[in-house]
Every structure is written in C-alpha cells, then in structure tokens.
N, C-alpha and C positions, 0 to 999 in steps of 0.2 A: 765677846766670844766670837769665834771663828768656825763660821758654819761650812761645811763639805757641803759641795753641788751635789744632788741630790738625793741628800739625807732627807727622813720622813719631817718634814715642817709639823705636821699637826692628821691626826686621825680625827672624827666625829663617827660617832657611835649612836643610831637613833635605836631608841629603846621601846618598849611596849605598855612597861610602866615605871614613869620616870621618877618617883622618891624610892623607890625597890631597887631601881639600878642605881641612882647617884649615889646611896650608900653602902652597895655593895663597891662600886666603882672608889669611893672615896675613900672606903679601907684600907682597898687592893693596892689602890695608888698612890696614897700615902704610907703604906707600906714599903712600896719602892724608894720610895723617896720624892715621888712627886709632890708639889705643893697647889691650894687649890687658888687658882685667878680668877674663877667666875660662879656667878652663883644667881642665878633668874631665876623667873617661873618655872621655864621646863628648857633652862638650859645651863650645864654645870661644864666646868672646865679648869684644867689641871695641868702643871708646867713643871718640869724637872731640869730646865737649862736648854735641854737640848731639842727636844719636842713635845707638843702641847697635843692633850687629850680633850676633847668633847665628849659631852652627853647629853643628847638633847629628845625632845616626847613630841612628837607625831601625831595628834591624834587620828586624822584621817586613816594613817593606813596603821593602826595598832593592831588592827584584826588578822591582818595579812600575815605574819609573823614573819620569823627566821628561819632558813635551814642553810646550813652549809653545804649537803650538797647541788645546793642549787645554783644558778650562773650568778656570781659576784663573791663576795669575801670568804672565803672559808674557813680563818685560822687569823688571829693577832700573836706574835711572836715578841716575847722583850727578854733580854739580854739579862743573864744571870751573872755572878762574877766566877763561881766556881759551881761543882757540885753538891758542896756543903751548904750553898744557897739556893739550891734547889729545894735539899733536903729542908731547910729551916720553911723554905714559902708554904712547904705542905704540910710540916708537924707544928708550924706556929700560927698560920694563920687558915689554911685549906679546911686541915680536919676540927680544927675546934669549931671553925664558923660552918660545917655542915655542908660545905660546899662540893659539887659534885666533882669528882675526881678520875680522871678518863685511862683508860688501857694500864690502870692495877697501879697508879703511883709516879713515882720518879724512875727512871729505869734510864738504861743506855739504851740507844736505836743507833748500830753498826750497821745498817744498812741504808741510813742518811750520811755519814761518815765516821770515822773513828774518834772517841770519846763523845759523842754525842749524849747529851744525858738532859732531860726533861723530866716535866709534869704538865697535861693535860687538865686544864677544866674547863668548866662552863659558867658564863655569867647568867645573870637571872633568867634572860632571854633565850639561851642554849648556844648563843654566841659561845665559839671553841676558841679558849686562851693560850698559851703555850710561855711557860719560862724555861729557859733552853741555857746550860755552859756547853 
C-alpha cells in the first residue's frame, strides 16, 4: 500500500472505562470495516488498511474526564461513502444500540459546504464522533 504524506497513521483514544469503550469501539469499527490487531489489558486496537485506531485505560487520570469544549480534540471525523451510509450507520447500528445521537440525526449542514450530510454521536466517554459524505 501506498501511503499519502500526511494522512492520519493512527489515532489513540484514552478512555475512562476501558471494557465499556473497547466494545463499544469494537462494534463501531468493525462496523466500518476496521479489523482488530490488538487486544491487552487496557489496550485495544484496530486497522482498516489505511489508519490504525487505539484504545487504551488510564487509570490515574479516569477522574479527570472529557469535554470537548475544552483545549484539545473536539470531534473524530470518518469518511462515509455516500448519504445512504450515513443513513444505514444510524438505523443499523446508532439507534438499536441506544447510542447517543447529536443535533436530531443525519441531516445536511450547508453551511460547512454543499452536500454536506452527517450524524453526530457520542462514545461511552461523550467523546463527539462524526460520520460525514
């Protein structure tokens, strides 16, 4: 494979509780298509060809939590193929598995650019996810 300068090589995601998020994470991303490379104590990880996912448990700072709007990540973004795969990520796997669902669903957002069409959620942590055509 023929990797583009700088494409995302690999994200790591530290979590708050790490069997809660690797299989909510392990659903999500093998849903995509990711497939999983690693599997520790309190550290999981996940390859699709082109960039590898982490998950890994902290203990010291679990108390601390998440917020996005605080200084550092706000939003993980991945690449949908169309809007009908938008629609499928949140009637197939979003709402059955109870997962929190941000700003009413899948929708266009014309004021990031034309055809713009997502779904917002949250992972166990309130980590903000985003699958975007």
């Amino acid at each position: 494979m023929v990797s583009k300068r700088g494409n995302i090589q690999h994200i790591e995601i530290n979590v708050s509780n790490f069997q809660k998020s690797k299989a909510f994470y392990q659903d999500f991303l093998e849903w995509l298509g990711y497939k999983r490379i690693l599997d520790e104590k309190d550290f999981a990880g996940w390859d699709n060809g082109e960039a590898k996912i982490f998950v890994t448990y902290l203990e010291p700072y679990k108390e601390l939590g998440f917020h996005r709007r605080r200084v550092g990540l706000n939003h993980i973004a991945f690449q949908a193929k169309s809007k009908a795969d938008v629609d499928r990520l949140h009637g197939e796997f979003l709402v059955p598995r109870s997962i929190k669902v941000l700003y009413g669903g899948p929708k266009e957002y014309p004021e990031y650019r034309k055809g713009y069409y997502a779904v917002y959620f949250e992972d166990p942590d309130r980590i903000k996810l985003e699958f975007v055509h």
